[in-house]
PAPAPA-410022 format. One record per residue (C-alpha): residue number from 1; residue in one letter; x, y, z. Coordinates in Angstrom, 1 decimal, decimal comma. Each point is the difference from the previous one (the first is absolute). Example, Ala and Ser with C-alpha at 12.3 -4.5 7.8 and 13.67 -1.06 7.14 Angstrom:
BEGIN
[1 A [12,3 -4,5 7,8]]
[2 S [1,4 3,4 -0,7]]
END
This chain:
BEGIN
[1 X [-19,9 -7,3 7,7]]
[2 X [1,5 -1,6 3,0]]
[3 X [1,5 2,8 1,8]]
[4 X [-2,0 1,9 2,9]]
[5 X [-1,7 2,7 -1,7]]
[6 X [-2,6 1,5 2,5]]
[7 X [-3,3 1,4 -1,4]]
[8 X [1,7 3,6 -0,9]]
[9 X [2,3 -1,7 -1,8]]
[10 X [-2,4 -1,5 -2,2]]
[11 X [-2,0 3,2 -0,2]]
[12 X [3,2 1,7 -1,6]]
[13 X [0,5 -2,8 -2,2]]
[14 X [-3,5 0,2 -1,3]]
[15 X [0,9 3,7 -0,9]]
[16 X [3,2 -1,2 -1,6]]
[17 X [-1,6 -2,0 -1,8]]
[18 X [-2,9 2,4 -1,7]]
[19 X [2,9 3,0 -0,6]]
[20 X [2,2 -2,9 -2,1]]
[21 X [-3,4 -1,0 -1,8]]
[22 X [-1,0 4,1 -0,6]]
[23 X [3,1 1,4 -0,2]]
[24 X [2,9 -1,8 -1,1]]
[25 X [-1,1 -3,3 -2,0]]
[26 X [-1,6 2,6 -2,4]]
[27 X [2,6 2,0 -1,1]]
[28 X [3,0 -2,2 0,3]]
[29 X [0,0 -1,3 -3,1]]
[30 X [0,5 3,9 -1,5]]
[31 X [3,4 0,3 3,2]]
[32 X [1,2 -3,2 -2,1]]
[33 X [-0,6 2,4 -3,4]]
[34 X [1,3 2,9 1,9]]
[35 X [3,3 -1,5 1,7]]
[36 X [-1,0 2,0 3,0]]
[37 X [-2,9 0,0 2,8]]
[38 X [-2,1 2,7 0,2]]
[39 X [1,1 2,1 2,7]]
[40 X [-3,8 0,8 0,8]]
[41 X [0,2 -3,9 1,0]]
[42 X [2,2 1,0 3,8]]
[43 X [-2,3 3,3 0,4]]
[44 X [-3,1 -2,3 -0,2]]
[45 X [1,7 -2,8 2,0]]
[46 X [0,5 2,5 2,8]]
[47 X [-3,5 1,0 0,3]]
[48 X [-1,3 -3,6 0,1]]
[49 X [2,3 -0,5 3,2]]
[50 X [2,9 -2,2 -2,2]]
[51 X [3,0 1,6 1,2]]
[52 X [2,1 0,6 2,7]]
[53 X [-1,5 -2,3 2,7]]
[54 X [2,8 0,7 2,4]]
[55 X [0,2 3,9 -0,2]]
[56 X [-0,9 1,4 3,6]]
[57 X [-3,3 1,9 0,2]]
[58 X [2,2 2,7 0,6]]
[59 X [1,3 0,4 -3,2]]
[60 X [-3,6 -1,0 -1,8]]
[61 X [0,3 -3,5 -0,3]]
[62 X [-1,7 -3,0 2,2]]
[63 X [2,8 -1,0 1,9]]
[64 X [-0,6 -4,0 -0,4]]
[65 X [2,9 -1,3 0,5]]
[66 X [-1,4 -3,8 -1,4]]
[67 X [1,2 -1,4 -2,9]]
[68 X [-2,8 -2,0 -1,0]]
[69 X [-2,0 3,2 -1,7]]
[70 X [3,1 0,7 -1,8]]
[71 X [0,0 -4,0 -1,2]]
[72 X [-4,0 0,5 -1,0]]
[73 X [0,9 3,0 -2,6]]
[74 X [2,9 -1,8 -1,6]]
[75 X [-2,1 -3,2 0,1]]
[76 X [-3,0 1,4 -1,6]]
[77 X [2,0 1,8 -2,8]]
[78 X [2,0 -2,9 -1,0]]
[79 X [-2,5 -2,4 0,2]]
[80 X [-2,2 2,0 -2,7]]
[81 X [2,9 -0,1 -2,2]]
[82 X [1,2 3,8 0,6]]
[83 X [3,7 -0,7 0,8]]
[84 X [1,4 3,2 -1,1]]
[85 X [-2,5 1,8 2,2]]
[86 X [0,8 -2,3 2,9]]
[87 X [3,6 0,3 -0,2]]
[88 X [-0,6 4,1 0,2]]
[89 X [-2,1 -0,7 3,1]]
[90 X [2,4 -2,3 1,6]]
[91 X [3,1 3,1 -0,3]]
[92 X [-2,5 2,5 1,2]]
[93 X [-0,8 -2,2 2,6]]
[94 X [2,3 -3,1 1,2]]
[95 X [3,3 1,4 -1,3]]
[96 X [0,4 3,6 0,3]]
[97 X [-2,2 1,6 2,2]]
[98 X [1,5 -1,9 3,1]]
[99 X [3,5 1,8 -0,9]]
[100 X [-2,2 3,3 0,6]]
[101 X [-2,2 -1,4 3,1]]
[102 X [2,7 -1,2 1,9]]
[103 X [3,3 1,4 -1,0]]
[104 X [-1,2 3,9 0,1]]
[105 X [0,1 3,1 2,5]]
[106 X [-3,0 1,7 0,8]]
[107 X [0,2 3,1 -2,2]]
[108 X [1,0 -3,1 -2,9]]
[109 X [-3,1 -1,9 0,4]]
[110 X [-2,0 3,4 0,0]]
[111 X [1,6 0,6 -3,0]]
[112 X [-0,9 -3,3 -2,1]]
[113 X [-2,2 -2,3 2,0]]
[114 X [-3,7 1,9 -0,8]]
[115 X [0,4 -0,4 -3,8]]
[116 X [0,9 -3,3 0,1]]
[117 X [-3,2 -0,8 1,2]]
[118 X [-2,3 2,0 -2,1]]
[119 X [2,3 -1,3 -2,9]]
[120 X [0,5 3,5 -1,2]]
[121 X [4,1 -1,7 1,0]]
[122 X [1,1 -2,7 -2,1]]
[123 X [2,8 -2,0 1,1]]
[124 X [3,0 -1,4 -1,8]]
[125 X [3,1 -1,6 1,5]]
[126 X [3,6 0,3 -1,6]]
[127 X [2,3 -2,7 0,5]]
[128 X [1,2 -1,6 -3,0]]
[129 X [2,7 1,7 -2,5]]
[130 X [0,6 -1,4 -3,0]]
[131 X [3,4 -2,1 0,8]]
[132 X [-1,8 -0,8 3,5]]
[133 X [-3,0 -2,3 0,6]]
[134 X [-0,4 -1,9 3,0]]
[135 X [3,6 1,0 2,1]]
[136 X [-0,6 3,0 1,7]]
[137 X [3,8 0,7 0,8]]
[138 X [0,1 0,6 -3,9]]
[139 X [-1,7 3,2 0,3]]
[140 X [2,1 3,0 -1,8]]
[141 X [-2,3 2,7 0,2]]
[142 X [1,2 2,7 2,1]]
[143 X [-0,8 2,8 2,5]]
[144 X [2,2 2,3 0,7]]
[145 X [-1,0 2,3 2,9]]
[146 X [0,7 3,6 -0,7]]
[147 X [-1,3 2,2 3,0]]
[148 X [-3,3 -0,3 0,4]]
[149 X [-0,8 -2,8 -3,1]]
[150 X [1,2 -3,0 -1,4]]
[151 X [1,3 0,7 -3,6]]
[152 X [-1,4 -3,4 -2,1]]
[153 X [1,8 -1,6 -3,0]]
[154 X [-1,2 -3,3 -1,9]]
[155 X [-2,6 -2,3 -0,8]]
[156 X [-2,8 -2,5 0,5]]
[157 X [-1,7 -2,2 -2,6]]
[158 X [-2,9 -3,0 0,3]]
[159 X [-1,8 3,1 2,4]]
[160 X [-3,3 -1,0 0,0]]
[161 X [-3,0 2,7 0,4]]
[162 X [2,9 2,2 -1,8]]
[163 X [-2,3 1,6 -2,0]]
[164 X [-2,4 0,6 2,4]]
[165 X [2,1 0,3 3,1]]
[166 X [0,2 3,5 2,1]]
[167 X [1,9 -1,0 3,3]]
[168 X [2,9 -2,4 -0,2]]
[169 X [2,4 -1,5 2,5]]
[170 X [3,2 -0,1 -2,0]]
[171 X [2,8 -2,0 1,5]]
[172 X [3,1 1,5 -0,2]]
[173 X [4,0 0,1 1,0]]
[174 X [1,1 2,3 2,5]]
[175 X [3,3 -1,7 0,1]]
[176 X [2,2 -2,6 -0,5]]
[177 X [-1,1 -2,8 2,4]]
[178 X [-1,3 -3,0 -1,4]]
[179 X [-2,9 0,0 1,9]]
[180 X [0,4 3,1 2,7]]
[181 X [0,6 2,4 -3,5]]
[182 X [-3,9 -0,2 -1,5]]
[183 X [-3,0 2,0 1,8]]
[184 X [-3,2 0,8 -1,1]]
[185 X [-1,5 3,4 -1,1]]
[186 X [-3,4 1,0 -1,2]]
[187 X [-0,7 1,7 -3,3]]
[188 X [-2,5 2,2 -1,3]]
[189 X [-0,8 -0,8 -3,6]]
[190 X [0,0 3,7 -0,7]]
[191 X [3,7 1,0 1,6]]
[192 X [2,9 1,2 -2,6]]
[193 X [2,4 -2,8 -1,5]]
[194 X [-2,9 -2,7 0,4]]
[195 X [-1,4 -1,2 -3,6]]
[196 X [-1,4 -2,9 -1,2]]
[197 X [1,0 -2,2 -2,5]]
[198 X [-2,0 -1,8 -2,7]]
[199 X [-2,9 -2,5 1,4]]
[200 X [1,7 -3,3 -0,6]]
[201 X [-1,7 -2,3 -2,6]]
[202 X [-0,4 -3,4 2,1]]
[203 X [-1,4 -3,3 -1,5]]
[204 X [-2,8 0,0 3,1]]
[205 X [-1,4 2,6 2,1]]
[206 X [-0,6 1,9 -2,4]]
[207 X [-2,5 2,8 1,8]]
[208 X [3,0 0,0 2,6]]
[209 X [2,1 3,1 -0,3]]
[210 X [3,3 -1,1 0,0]]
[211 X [3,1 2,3 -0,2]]
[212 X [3,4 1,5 0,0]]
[213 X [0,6 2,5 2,2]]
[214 X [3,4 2,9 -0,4]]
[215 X [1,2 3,1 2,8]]
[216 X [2,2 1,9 -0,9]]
[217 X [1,2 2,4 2,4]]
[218 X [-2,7 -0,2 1,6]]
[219 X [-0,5 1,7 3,4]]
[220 X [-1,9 -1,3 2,4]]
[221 X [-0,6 1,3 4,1]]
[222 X [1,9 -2,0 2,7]]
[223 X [-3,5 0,4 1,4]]
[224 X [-1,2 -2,8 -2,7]]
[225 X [2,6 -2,6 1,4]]
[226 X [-1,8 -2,9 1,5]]
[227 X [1,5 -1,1 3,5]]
[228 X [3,7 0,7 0,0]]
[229 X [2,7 0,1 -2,6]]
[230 X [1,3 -3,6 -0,6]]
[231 X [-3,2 -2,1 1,1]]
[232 X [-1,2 -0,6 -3,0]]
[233 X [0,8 -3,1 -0,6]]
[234 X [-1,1 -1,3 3,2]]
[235 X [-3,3 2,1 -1,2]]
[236 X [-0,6 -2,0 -3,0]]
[237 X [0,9 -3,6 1,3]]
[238 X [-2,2 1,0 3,1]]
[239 X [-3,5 0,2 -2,4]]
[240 X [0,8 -2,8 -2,4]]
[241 X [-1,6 -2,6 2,0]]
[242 X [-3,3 2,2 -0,2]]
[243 X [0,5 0,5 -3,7]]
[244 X [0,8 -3,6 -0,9]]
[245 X [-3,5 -0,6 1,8]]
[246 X [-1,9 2,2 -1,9]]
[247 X [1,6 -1,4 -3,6]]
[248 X [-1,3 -3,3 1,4]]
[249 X [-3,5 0,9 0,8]]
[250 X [-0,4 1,1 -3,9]]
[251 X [1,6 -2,9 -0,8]]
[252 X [-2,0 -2,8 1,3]]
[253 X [-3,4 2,5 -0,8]]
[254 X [1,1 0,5 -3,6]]
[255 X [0,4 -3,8 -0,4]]
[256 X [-3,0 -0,8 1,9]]
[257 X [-1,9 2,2 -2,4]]
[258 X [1,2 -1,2 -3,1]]
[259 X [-0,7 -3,8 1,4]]
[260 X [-3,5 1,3 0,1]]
[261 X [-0,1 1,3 -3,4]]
[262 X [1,4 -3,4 -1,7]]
[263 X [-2,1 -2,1 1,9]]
[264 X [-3,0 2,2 -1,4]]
[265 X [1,6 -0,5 -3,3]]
[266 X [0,4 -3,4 -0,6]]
[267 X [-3,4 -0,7 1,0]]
[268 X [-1,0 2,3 -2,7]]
[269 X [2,2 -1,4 -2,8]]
[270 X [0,1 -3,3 -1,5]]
[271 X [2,3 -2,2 -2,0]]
[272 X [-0,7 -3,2 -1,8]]
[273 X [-3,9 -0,3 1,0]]
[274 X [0,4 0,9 3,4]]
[275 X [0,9 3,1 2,2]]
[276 X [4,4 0,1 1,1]]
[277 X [-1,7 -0,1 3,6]]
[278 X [-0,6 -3,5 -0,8]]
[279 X [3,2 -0,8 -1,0]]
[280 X [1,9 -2,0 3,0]]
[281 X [3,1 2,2 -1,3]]
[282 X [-1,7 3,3 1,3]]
[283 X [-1,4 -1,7 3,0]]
[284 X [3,2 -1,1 1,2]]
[285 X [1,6 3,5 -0,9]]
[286 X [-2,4 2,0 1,7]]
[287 X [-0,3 -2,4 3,1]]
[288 X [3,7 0,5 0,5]]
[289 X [-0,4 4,1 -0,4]]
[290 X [-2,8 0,1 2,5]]
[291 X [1,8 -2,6 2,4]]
[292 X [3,6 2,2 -0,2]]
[293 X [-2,0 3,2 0,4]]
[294 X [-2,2 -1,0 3,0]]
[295 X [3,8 -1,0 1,6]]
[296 X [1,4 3,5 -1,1]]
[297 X [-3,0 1,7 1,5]]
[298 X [0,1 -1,6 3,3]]
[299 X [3,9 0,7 0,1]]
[300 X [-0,8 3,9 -1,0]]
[301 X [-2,8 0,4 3,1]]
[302 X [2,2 -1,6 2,2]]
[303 X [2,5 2,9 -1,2]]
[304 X [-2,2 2,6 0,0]]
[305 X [-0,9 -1,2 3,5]]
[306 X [3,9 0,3 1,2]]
[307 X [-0,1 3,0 -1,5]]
[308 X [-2,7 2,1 2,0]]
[309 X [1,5 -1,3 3,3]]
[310 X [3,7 1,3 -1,1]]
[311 X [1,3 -3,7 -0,4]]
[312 X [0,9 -0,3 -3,4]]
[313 X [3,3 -0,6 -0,7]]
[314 X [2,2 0,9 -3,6]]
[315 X [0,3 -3,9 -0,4]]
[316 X [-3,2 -0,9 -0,2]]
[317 X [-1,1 2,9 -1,8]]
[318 X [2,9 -0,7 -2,5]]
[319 X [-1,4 -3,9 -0,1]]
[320 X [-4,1 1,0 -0,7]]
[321 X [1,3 2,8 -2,7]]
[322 X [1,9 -2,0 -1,8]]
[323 X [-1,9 -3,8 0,6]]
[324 X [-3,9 2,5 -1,0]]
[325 X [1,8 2,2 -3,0]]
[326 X [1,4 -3,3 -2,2]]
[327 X [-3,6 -1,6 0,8]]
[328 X [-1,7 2,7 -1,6]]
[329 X [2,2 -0,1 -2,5]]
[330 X [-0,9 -3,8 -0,6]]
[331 X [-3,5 0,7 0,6]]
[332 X [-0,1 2,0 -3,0]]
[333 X [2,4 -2,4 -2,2]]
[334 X [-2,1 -2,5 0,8]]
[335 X [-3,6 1,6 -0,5]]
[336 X [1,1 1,5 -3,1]]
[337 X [0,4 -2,9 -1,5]]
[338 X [-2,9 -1,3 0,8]]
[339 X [-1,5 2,6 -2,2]]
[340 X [1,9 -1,3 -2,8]]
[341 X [0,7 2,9 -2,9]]
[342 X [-2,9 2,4 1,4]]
[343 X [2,5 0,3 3,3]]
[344 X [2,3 1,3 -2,0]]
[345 X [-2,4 2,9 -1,3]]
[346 X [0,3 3,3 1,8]]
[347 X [-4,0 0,4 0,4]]
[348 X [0,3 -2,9 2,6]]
[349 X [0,8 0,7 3,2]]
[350 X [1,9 -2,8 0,9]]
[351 X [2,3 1,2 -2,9]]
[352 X [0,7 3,3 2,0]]
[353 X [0,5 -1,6 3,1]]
[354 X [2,7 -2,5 -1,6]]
[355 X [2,2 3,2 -0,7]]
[356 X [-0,9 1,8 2,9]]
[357 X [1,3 -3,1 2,4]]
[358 X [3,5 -0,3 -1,3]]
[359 X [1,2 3,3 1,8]]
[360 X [-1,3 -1,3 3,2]]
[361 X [3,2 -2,5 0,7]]
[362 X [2,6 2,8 -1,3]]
[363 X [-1,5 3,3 2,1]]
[364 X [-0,2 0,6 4,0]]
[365 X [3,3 -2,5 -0,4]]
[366 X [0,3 -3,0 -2,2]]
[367 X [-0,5 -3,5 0,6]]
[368 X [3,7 -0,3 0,3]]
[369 X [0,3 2,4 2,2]]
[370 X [-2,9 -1,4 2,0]]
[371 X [1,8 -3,2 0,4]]
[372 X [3,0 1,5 0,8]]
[373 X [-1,6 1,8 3,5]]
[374 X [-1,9 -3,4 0,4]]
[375 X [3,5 -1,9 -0,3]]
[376 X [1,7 2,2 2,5]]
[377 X [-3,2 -0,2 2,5]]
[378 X [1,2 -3,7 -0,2]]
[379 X [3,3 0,8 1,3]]
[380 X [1,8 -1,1 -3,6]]
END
C-alpha cells in the first residue's frame, strides 16, 4: 500500500482482515446458494467496529471523518473475493449513510444514525426506475404532500440490499422541474404502501440482494424529507464522487486478489511437461496485469488522498471509476483464461469474480457516462 496509513490504521486493517477470514469467507459461498447475505453478517459487522466511521459519538458512532478506514473494509472484503458482501458494506457506508450524516436535523439523525452503526439499520438507496438508469431528471416517482406526509406512487428496480434493506433514501418528484422537481425522503422498510418485489436473478453477485422496490400510496412524515423539497438532485450529484471512490477501491482490490490467486495457480498447473508459469505467454500476461494494476493503485491512493483533504473533484472521480472498473474487468478476462476450461468452472474463484466484475462499468454510472463528465471537465 502506498498511501499514508498511520499505525491505527494498520491495526484496523489487521482486524479487517481476521473478521473477513472468520466471518465472511466461510459462509459466502452458502449467500451465493442463498441469493441473499445473512443479515446477522451487518449486526456482527457493527460489533467489530465496521460501520459507520463518520457517525458523531453523539449518536454512537466514532465520529472519524477519514476515508481511508472506510477504503480498508471495502479493500479487505473484495480482495478475499466477497464482492457481494463488499458492495453491502460500501452502501451502508460510502453511499448512503452520508445522505443521513450530513443532510439530517437533529431529531433525524437521533432517529436513524445509532442503528446504522450497530448494523441493527441496513441501508438501501432508491434511484433507478425501470425506464430510468443513469439520468436523474427521468425520475417519475412521485410525492405528493398531503398535510403532514408525502403520499408516494411508483417504483424502483436493480435496488441492491433490497432484500435486506430497512432504511432507504428514495428519490422522488415533488414537482415538475427538471432538476428543481426531485427531493429526497427517507423510508422505513416497515411503513404502509412500501413492498418489495422479487430478488432479481443476476448472472454475478449472486449473495447480493438485488431488488425491485413498489409504494403505493404510501404515506410518509414531512419529518422524513432530507434537506428541503427540490434538492434532491443536487443531493445525489453531491455524493457521487464519494461513491464512484468507493466502487473503485473494490475494484482494483478485487483484481488484485484474483491476480494473486492465478499466479498461485499457474505455478501449480502444468501443460505439456512443464508448469503454464513457464509459459512466456503467461509471463507476459501476468507482467502486464501486475504492471497496469501497480498504475491503477498509485492513481486510486492519490484519490483517496484528494479525498480526505476535500479536494476531489467529480472528474477525476468519474476518470479512476471508470479507467479501475474496465481493468478489473480485464483483469478477470484475462486471468480466466489463463486457467483455461477449469476458469470456467464455478468452484474457481476466479470464475466468480469474472461475473461479479462486469456490473462494476454499468453501476455508480457507466463508463459512458464516466467519459461523458470527463469530456465536459475538458471543456468539449
Amino acid at each position: 500500500m502506498t498511501i499514508d496509513y498511520e499505525s491505527e490504521h494498520h491495526q484496523f486493517r489487521d482486524s479487517v482482515r481476521s473478521f473477513v477470514r472468520e466471518r465472511i469467507v466461510p459462509h459466502h459461498e452458502q449467500w451465493e446458494n442463498d441469493s441473499c447475505l445473512d443479515p446477522a453478517l451487518f449486526t456482527e459487522a457493527g460489533k467489530q467496529g465496521l460501520l459507520g466511521f463518520s457517525v458523531p459519538e453523539a449518536y454512537g458512532g466514532p465520529g472519524v471523518e477519514d476515508f481511508r478506514y472506510n477504503a480498508i473494509v471495502v479493500d479487505e472484503v473484495n480482495r478475499a473475493g466477497a464482492a457481494a458482501a463488499g458492495i453491502a458494506f460500501s452502501l451502508q457506508n460510502d453511499v448512503v449513510l452520508p445522505y443521513l450524516t450530513d443532510m439530517t436535523t437533529p431529531e433525524q439523525k437521533a432517529r436513524w444514525l445509532p442503528g446504522t452503526v450497530t448494523g441493527e439499520t441496513i441501508l438501501g438507496i432508491a434511484m433507478t426506475e425501470p425506464g430510468t438508469g443513469s439520468d436523474l431528471t427521468g425520475i417519475r416517482t412521485t410525492a405528493v404532500r398531503d398535510g403532514d406526509h408525502y403520499v408516494v406512487n411508483g417504483s424502483k428496480t436493480f435496488i441492491s440490499n433490497g432484500q435486506n434493506g430497512t432504511l432507504f433514501v428514495v428519490a422522488v418528484r415533488t414537482s415538475a422541474d427538471k432538476h428543481k422537481g426531485l427531493s429526497l425522503l427517507v423510508v422505513e422498510s416497515d411503513t404502509p404502501g412500501f413492498s418489495r418485489g422479487r430478488n432479481l436473478e443476476k448472472i454475478g453477485l449472486h449473495a447480493q440482494d438485488t431488488s425491485e422496490l413498489t409504494f403505493t400510496d404510501m404515506r410518509v412524515p414531512v419529518a422524513n424529507l432530507l434537506g428541503e423539497e427540490g434538492q434532491g438532485f443536487y443531493q445525489l450529484v453531491h455524493n457521487l464522487p464519494q461513491e464512484r471512490l468507493s466502487l473503485s477501491v473494490g475494484a482494483v482490490s478485487a483484481a488484485e486478489g484474483v491476480l494473486d490467486q492465478t499466479l498461485e495457480y499457474v505455478k501449480e498447473r502444468s501443460a505439456f511437461g512443464q508448469p503454464i508459469a513457464g509459459f512466456q505467454n503467461t509471463q507476459f500476461v501476468l507482467a502486464e496485469l501486475a504492471t497496469e494494476l501497480d498504475l491503477a493503485r498509485t492513481y486510486l491512493d492519490d484519490c483517496i488522498r484528494q479525498h480526505v483533504r476535500g479536494e476531489l473533484t467529480p472528474a477525476r472521480a468519474a476518470r479512476l471509476k471508470w479507467w479501475t472498473t474496465e481493468l478489473q474487468v480485464r483483469v478477470a478476462d484475462r486471468c480466466l483464461q489463463l486457467h483455461g476450461g477449469y476458469g470456467y468452472m464455478r468452484e474457481y474463484a476466479v470464475a466468480r469474480a469474472f461475473v461479479d466484475a462486469r456490473i462494476q462499468t454499468i453501476y455508480g454510472g457507466t463508463t459512458e457516462i464516466m467519459k461523458t463528465i470527463v469530456a465536459k471537465d475538458l471543456g468539449i
